[in-house]
PDB file of N, CA, C, O and CB in Angstrom:
ATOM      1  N   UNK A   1       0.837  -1.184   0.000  1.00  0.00           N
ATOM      2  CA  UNK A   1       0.000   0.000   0.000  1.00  0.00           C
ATOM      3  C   UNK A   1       0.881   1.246   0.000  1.00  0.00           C
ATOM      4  O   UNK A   1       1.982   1.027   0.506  1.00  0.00           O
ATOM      5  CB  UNK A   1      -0.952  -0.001   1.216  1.00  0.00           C
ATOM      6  N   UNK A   2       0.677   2.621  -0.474  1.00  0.00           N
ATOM      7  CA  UNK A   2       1.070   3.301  -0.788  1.00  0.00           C
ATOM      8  C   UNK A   2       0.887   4.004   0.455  1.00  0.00           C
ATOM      9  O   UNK A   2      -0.201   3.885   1.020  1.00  0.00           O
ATOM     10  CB  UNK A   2       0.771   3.559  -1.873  1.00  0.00           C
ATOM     11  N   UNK A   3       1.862   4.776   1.007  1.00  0.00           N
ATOM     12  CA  UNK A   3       2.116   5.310   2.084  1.00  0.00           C
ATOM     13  C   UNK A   3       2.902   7.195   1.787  1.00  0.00           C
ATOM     14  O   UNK A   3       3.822   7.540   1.045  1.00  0.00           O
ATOM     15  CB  UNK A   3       3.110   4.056   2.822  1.00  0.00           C
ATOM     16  N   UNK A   4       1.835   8.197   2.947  1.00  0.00           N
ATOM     17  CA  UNK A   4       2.515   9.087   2.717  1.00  0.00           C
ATOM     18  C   UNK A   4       3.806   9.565   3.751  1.00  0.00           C
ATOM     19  O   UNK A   4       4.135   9.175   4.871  1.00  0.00           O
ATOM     20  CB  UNK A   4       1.603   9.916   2.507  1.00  0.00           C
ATOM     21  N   UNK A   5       4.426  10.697   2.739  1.00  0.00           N
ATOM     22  CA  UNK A   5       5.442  10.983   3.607  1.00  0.00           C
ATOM     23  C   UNK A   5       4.761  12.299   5.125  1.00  0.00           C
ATOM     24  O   UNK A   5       3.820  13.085   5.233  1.00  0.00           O
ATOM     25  CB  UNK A   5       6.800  11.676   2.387  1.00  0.00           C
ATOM     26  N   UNK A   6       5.633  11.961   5.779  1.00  0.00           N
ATOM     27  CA  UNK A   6       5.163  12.630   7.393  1.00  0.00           C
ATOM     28  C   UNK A   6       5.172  14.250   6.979  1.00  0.00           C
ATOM     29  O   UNK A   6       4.481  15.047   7.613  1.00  0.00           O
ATOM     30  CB  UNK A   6       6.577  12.239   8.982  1.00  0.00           C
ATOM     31  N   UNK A   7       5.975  14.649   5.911  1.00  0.00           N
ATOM     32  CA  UNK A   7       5.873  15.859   5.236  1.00  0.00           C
ATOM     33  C   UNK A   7       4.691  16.305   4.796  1.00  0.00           C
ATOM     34  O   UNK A   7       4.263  17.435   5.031  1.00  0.00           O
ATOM     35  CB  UNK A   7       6.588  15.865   4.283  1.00  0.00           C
ATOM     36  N   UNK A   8       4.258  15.663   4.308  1.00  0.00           N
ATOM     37  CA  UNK A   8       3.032  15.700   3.518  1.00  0.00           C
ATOM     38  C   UNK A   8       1.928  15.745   4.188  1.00  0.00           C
ATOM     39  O   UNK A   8       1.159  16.703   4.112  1.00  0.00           O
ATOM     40  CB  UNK A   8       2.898  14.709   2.716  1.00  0.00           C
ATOM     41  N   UNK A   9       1.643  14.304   5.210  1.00  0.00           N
ATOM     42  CA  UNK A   9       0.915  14.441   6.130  1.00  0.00           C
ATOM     43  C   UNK A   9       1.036  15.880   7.316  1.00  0.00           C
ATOM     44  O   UNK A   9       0.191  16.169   8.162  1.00  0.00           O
ATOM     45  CB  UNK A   9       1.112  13.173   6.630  1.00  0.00           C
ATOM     46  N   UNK A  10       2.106  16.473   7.093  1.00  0.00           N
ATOM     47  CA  UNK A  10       2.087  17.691   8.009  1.00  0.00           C
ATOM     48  C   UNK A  10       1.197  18.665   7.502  1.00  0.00           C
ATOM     49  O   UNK A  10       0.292  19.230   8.116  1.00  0.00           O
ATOM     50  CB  UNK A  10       3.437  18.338   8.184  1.00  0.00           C
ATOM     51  N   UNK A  11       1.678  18.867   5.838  1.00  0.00           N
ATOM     52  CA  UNK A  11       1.487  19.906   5.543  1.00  0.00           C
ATOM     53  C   UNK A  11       0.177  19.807   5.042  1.00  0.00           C
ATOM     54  O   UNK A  11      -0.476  20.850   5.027  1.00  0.00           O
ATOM     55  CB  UNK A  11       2.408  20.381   4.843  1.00  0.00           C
ATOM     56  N   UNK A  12      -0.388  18.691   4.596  1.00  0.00           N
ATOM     57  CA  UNK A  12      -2.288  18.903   4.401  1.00  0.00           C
ATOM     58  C   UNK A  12      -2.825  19.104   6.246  1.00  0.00           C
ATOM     59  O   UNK A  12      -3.832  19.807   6.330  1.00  0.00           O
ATOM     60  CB  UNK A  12      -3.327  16.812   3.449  1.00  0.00           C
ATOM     61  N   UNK A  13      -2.430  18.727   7.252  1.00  0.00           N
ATOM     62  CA  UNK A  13      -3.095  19.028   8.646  1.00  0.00           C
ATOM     63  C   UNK A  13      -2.877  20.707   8.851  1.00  0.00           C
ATOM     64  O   UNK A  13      -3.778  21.328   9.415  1.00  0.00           O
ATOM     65  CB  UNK A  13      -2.263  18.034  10.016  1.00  0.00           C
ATOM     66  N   UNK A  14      -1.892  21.290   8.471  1.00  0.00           N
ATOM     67  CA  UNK A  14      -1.727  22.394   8.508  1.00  0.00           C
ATOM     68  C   UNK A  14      -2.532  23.353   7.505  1.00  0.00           C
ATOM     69  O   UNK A  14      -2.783  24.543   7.693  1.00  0.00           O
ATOM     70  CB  UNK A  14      -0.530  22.424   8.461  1.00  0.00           C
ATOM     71  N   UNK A  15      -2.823  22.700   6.583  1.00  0.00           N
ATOM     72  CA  UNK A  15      -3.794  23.562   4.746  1.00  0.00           C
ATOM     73  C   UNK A  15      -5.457  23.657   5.988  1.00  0.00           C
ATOM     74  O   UNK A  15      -6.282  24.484   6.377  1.00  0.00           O
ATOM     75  CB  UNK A  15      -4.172  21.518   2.250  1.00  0.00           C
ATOM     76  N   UNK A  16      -5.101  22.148   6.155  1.00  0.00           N
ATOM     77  CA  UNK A  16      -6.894  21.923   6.686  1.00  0.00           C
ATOM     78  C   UNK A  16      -6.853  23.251   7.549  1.00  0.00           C
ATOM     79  O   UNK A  16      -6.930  24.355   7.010  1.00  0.00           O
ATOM     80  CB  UNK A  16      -7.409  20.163   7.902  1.00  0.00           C
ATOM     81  N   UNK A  17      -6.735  23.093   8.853  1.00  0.00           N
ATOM     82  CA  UNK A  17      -6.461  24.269  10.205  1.00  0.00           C
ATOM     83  C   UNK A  17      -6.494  25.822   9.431  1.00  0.00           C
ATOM     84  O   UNK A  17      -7.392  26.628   9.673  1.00  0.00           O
ATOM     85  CB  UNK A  17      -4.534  23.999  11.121  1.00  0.00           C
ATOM     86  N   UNK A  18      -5.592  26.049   8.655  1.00  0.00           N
ATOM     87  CA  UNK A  18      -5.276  27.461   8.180  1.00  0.00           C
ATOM     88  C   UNK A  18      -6.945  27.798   6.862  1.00  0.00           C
ATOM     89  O   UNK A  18      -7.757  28.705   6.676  1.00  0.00           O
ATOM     90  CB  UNK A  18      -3.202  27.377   7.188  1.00  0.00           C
ATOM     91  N   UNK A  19      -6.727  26.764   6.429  1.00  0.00           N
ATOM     92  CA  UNK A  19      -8.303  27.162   5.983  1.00  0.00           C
ATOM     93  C   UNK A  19      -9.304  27.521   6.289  1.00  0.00           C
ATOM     94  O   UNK A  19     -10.036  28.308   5.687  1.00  0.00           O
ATOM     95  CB  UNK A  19      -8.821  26.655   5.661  1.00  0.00           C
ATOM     96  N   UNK A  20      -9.514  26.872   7.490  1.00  0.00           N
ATOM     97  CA  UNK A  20     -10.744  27.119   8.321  1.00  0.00           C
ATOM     98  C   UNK A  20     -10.785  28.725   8.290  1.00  0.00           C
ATOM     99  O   UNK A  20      -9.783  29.397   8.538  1.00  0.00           O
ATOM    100  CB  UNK A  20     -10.638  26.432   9.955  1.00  0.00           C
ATOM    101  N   UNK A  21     -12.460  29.468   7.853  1.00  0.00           N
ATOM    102  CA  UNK A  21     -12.960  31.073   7.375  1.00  0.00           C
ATOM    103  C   UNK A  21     -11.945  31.476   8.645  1.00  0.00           C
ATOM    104  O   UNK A  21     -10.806  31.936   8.556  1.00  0.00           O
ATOM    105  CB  UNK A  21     -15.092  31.680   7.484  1.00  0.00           C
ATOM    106  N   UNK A  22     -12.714  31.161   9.863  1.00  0.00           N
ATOM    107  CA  UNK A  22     -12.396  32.213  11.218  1.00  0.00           C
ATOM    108  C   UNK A  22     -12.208  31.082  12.308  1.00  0.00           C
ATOM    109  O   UNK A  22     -13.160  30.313  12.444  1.00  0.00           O
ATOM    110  CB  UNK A  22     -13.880  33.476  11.722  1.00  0.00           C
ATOM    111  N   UNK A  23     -11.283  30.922  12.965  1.00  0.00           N
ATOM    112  CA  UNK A  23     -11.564  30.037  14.529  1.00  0.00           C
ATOM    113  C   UNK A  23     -12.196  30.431  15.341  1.00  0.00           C
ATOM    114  O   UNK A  23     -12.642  29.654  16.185  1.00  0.00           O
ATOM    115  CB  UNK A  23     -10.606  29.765  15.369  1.00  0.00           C
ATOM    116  N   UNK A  24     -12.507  31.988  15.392  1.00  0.00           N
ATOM    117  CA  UNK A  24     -13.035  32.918  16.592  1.00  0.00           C
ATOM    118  C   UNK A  24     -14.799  32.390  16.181  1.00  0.00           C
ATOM    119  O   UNK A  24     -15.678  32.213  17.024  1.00  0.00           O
ATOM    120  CB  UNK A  24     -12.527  35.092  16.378  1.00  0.00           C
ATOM    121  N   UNK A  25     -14.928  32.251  14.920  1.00  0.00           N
ATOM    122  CA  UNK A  25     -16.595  32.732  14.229  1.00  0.00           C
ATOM    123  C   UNK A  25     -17.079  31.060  14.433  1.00  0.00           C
ATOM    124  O   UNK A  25     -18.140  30.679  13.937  1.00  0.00           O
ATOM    125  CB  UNK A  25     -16.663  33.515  11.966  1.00  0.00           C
ATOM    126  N   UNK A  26     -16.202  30.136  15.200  1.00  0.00           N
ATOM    127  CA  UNK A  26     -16.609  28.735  15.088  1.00  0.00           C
ATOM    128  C   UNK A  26     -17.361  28.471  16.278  1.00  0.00           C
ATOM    129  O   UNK A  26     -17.215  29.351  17.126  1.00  0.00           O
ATOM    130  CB  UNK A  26     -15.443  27.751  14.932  1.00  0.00           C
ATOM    131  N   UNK A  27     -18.093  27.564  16.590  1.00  0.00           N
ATOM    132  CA  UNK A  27     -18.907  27.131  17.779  1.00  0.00           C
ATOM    133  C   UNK A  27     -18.167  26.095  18.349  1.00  0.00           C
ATOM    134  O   UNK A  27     -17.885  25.201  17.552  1.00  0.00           O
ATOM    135  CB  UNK A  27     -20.343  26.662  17.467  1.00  0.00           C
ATOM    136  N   UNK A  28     -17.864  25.983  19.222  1.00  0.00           N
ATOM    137  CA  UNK A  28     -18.006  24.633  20.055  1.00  0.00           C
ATOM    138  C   UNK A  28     -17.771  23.396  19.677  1.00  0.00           C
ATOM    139  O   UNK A  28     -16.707  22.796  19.826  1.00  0.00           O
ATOM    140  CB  UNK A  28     -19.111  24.452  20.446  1.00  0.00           C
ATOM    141  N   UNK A  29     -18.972  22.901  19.073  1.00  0.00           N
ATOM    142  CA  UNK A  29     -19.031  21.679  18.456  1.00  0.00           C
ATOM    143  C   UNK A  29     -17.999  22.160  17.034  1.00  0.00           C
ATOM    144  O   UNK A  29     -16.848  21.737  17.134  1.00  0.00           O
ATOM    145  CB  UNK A  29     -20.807  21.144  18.156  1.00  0.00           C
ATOM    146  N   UNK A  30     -18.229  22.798  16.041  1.00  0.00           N
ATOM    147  CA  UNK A  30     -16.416  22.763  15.141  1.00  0.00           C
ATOM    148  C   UNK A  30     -15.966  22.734  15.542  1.00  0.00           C
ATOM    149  O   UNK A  30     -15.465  21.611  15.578  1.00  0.00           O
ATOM    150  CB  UNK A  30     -15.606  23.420  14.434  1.00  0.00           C
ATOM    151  N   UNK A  31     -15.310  23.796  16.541  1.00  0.00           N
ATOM    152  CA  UNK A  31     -14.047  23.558  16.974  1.00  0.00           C
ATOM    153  C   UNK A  31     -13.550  22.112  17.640  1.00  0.00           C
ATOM    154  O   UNK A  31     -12.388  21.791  17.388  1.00  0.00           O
ATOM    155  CB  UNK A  31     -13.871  24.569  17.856  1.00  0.00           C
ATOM    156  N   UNK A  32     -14.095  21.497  18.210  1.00  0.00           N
ATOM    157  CA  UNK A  32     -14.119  20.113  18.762  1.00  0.00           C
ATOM    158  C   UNK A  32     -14.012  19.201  17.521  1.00  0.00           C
ATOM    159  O   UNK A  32     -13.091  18.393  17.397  1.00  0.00           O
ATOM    160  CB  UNK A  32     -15.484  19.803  19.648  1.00  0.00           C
ATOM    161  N   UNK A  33     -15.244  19.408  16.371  1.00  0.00           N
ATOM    162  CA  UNK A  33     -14.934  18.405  14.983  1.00  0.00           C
ATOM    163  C   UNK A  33     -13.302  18.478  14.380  1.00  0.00           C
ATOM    164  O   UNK A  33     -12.604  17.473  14.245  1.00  0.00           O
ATOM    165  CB  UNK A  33     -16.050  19.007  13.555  1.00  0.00           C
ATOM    166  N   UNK A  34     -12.912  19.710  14.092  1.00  0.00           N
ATOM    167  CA  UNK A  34     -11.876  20.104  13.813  1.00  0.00           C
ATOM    168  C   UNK A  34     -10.985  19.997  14.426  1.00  0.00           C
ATOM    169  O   UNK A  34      -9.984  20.162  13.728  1.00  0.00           O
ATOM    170  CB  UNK A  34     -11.893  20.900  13.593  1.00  0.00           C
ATOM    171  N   UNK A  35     -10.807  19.837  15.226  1.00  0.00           N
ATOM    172  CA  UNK A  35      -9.685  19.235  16.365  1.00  0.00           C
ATOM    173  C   UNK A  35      -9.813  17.548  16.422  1.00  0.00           C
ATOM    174  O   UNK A  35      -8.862  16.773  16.312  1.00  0.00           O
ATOM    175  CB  UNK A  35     -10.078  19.928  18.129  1.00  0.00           C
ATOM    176  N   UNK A  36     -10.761  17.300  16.556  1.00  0.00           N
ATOM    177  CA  UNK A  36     -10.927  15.435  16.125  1.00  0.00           C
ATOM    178  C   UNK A  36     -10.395  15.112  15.036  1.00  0.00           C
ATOM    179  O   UNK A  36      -9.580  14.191  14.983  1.00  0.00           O
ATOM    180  CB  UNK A  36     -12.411  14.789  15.859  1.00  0.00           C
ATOM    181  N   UNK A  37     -10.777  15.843  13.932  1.00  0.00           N
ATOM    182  CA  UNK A  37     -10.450  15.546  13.086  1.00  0.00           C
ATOM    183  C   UNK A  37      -8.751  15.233  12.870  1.00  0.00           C
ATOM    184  O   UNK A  37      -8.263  14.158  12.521  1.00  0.00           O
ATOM    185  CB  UNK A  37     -11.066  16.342  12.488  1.00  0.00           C
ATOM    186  N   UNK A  38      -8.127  16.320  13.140  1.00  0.00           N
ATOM    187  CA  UNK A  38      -6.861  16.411  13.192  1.00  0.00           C
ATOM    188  C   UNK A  38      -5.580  15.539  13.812  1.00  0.00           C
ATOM    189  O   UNK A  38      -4.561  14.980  13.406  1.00  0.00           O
ATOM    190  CB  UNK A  38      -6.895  17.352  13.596  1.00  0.00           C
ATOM    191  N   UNK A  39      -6.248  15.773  14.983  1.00  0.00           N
ATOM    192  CA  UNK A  39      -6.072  14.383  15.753  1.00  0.00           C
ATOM    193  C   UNK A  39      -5.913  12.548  15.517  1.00  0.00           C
ATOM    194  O   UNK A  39      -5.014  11.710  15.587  1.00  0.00           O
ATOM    195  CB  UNK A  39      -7.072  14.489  16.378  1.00  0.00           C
ATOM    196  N   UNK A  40      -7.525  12.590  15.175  1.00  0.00           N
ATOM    197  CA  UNK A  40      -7.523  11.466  14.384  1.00  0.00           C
ATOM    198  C   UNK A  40      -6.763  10.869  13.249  1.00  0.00           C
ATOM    199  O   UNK A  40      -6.182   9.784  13.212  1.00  0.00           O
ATOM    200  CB  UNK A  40      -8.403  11.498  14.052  1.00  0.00           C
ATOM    201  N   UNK A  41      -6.896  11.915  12.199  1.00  0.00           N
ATOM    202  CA  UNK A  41      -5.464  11.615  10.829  1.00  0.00           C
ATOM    203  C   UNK A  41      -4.578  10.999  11.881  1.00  0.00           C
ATOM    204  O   UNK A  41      -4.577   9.839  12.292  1.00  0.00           O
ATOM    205  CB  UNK A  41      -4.454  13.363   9.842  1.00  0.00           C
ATOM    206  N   UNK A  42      -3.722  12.159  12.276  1.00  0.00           N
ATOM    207  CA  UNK A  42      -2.346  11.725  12.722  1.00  0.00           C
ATOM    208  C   UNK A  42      -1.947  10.680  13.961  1.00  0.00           C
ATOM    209  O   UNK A  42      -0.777  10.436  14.254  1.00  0.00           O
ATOM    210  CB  UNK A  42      -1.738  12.933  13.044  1.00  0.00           C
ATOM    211  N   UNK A  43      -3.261  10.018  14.738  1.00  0.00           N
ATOM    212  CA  UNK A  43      -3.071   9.094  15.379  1.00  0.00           C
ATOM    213  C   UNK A  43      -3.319   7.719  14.119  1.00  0.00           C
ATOM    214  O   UNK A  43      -2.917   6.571  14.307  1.00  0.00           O
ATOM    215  CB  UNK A  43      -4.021   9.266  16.709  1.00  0.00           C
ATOM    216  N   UNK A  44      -3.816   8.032  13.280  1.00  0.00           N
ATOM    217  CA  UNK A  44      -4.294   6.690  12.284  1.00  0.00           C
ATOM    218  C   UNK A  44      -3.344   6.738  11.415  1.00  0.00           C
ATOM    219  O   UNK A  44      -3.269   5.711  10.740  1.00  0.00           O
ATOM    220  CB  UNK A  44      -5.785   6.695  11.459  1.00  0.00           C
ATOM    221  N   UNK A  45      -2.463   7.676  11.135  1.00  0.00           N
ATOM    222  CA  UNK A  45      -0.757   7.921  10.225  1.00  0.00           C
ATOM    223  C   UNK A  45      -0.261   6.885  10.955  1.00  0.00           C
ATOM    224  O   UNK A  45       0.070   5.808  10.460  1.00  0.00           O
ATOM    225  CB  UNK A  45       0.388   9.607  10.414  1.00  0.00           C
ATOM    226  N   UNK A  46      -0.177   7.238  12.424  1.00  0.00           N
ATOM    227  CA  UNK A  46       1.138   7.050  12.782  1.00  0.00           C
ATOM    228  C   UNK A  46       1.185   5.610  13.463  1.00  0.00           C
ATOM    229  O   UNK A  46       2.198   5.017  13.834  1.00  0.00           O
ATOM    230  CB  UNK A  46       1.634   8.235  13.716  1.00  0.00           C
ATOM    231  N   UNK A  47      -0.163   5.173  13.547  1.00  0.00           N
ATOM    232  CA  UNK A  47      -0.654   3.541  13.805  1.00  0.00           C
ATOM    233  C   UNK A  47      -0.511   2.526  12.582  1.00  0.00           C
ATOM    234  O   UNK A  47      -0.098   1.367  12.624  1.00  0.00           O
ATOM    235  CB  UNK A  47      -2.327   3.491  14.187  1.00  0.00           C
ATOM    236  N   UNK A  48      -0.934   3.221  11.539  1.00  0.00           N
ATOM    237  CA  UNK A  48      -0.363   2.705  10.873  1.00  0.00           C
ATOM    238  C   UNK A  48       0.868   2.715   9.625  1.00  0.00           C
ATOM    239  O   UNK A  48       0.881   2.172   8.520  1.00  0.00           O
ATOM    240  CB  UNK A  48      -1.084   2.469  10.797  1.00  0.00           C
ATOM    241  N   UNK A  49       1.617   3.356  10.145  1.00  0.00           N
ATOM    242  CA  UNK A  49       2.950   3.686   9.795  1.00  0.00           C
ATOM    243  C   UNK A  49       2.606   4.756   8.188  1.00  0.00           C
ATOM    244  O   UNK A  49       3.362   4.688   7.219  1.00  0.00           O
ATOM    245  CB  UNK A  49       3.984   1.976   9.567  1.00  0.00           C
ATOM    246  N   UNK A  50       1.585   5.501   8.211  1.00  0.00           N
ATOM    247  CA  UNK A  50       1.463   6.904   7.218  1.00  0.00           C
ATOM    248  C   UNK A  50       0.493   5.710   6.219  1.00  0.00           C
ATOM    249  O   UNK A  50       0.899   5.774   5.058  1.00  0.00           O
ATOM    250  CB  UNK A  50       3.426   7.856   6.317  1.00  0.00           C
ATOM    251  N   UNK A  51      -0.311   4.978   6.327  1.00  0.00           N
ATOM    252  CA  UNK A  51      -0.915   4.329   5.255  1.00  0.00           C
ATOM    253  C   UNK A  51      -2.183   5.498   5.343  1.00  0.00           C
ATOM    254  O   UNK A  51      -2.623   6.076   6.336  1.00  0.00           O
ATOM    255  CB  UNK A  51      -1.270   2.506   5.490  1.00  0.00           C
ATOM    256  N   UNK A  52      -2.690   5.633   3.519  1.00  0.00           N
ATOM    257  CA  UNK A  52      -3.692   6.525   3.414  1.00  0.00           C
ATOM    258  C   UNK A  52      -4.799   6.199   4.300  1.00  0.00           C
ATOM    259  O   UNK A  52      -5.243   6.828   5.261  1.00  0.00           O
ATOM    260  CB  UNK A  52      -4.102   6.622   2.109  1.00  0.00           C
ATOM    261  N   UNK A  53      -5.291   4.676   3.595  1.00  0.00           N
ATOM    262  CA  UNK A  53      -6.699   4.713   4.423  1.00  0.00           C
ATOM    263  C   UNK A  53      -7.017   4.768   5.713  1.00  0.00           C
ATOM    264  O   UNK A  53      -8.114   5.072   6.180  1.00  0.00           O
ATOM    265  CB  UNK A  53      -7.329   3.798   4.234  1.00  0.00           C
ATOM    266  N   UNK A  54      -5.724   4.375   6.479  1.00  0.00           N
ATOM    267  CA  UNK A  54      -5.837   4.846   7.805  1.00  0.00           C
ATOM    268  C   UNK A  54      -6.063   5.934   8.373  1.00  0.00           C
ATOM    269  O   UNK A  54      -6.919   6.207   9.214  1.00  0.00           O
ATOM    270  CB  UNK A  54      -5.095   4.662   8.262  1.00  0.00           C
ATOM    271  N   UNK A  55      -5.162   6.661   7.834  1.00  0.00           N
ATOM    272  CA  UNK A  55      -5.218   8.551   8.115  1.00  0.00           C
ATOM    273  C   UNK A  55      -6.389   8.935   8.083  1.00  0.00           C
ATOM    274  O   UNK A  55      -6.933   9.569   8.987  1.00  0.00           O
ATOM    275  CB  UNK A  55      -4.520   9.609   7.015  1.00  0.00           C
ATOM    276  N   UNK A  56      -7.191   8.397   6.450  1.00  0.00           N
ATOM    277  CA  UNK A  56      -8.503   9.111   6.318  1.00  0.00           C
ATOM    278  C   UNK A  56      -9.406   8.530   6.957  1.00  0.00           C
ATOM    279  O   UNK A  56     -10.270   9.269   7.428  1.00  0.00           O
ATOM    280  CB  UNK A  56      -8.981   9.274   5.078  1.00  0.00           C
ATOM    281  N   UNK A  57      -9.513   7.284   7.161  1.00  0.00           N
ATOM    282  CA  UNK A  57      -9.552   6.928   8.702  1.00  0.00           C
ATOM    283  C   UNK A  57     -10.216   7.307   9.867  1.00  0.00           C
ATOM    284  O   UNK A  57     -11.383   7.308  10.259  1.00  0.00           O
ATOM    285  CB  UNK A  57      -8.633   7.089   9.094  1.00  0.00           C
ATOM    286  N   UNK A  58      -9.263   7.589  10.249  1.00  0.00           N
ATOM    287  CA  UNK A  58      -8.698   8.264  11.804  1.00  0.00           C
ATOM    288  C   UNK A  58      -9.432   9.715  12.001  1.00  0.00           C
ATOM    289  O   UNK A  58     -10.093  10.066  12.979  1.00  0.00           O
ATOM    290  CB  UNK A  58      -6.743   8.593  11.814  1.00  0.00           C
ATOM    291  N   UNK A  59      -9.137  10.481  10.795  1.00  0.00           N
ATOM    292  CA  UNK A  59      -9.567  11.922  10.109  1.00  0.00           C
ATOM    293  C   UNK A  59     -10.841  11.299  10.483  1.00  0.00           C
ATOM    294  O   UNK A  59     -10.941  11.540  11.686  1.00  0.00           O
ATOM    295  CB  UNK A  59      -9.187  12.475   8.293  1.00  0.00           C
ATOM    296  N   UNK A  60     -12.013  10.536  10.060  1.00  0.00           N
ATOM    297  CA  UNK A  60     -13.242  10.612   9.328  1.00  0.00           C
ATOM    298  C   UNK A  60     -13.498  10.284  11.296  1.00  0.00           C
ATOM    299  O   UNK A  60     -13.986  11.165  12.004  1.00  0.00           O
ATOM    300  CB  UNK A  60     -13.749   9.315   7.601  1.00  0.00           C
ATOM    301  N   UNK A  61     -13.203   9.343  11.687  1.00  0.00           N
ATOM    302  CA  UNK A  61     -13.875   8.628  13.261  1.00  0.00           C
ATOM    303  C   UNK A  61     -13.111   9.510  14.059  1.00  0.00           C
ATOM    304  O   UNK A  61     -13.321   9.399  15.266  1.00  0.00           O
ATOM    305  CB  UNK A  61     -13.529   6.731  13.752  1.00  0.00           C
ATOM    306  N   UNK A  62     -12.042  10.600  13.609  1.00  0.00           N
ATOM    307  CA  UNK A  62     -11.884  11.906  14.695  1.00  0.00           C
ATOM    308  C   UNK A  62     -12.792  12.740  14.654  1.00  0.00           C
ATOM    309  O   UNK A  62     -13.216  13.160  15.731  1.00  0.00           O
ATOM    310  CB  UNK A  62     -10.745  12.768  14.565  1.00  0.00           C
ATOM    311  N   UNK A  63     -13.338  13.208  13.474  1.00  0.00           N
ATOM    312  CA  UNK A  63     -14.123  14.172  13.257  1.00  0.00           C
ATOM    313  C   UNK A  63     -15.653  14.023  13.980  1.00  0.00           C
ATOM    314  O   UNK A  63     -16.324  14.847  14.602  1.00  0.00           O
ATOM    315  CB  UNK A  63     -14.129  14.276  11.815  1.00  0.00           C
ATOM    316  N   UNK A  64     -15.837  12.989  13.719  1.00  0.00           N
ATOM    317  CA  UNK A  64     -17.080  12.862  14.671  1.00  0.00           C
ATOM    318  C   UNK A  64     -17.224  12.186  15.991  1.00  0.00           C
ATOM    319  O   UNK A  64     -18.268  12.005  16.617  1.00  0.00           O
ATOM    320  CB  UNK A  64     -17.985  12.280  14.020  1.00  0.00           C
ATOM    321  N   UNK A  65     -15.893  11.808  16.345  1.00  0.00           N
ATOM    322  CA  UNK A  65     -15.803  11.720  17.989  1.00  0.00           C
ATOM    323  C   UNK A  65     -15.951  13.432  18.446  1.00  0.00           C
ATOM    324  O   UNK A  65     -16.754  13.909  19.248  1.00  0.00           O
ATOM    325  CB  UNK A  65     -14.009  10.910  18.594  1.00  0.00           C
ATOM    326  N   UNK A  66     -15.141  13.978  17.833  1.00  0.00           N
ATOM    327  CA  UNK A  66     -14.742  15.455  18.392  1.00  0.00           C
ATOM    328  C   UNK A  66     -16.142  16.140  17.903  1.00  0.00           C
ATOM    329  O   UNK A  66     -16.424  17.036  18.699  1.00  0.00           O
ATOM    330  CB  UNK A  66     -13.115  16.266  17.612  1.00  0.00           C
ATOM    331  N   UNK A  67     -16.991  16.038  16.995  1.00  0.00           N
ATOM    332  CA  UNK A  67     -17.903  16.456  16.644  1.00  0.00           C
ATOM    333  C   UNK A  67     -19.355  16.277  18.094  1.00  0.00           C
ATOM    334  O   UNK A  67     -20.060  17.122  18.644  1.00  0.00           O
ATOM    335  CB  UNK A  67     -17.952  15.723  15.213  1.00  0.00           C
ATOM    336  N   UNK A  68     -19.276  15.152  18.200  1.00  0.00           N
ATOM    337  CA  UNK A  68     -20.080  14.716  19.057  1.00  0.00           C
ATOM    338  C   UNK A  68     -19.561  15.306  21.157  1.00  0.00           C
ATOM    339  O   UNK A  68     -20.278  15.378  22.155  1.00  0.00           O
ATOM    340  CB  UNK A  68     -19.988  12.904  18.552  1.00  0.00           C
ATOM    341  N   UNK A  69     -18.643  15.478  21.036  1.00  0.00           N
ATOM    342  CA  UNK A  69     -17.727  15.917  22.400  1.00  0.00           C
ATOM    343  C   UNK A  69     -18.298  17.080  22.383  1.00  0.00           C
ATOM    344  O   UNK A  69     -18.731  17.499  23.457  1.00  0.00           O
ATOM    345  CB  UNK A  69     -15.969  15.982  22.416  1.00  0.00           C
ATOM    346  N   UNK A  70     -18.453  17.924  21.138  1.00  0.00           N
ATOM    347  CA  UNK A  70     -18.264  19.256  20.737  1.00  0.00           C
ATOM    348  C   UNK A  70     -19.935  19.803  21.383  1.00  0.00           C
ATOM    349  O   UNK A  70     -20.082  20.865  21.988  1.00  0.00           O
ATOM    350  CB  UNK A  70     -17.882  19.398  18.803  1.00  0.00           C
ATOM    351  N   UNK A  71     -20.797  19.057  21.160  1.00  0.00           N
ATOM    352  CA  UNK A  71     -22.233  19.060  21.126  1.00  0.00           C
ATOM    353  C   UNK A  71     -22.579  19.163  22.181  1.00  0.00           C
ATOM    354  O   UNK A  71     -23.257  20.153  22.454  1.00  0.00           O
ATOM    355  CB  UNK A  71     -22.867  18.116  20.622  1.00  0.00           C
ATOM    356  N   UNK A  72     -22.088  17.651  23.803  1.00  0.00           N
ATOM    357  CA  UNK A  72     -21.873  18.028  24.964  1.00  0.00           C
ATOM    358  C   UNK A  72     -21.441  19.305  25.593  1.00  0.00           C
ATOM    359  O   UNK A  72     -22.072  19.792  26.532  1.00  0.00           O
ATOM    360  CB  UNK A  72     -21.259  17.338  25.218  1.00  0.00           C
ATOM    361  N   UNK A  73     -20.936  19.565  25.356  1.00  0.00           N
ATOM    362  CA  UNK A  73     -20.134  21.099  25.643  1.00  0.00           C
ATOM    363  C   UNK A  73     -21.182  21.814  26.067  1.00  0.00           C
ATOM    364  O   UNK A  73     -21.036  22.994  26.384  1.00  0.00           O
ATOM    365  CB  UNK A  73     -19.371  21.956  24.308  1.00  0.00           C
TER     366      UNK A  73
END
């Protein structure tokens, strides 16, 4: 399987984050998705040694752990 470099994986976690419109204009629950999210990739990179589907993964079941955390709040 085709595996990315930790470079790479840096620098799309960093595109994602810096994209985001406003952090200030976000609620709660984003900010929590968005932070899961982030999270998730790079615990599912690094479990499984940078394999894609893991990352996206990790990304997809961070996003809505942190999504759902976000809601509690």
């Amino acid at each position: 399987m085709r595996q990315l470099p930790r470079t790479v994986l840096l620098a799309t976690l960093i595109s994602l984050m810096a994209g985001c419109a406003s952090w200030d204009s976000m609620n709660s629950r984003q900010k929590s998705a968005v932070v899961g999210a982030g999270v998730g990739g790079v615990l599912g990179a690094a479990v499984s040694g940078g394999g894609v589907l893991s990352t996206v993964g990790g990304a997809a079941i961070g996003g809505v752990i942190g999504d759902q955390a976000g809601k509690r709040h």
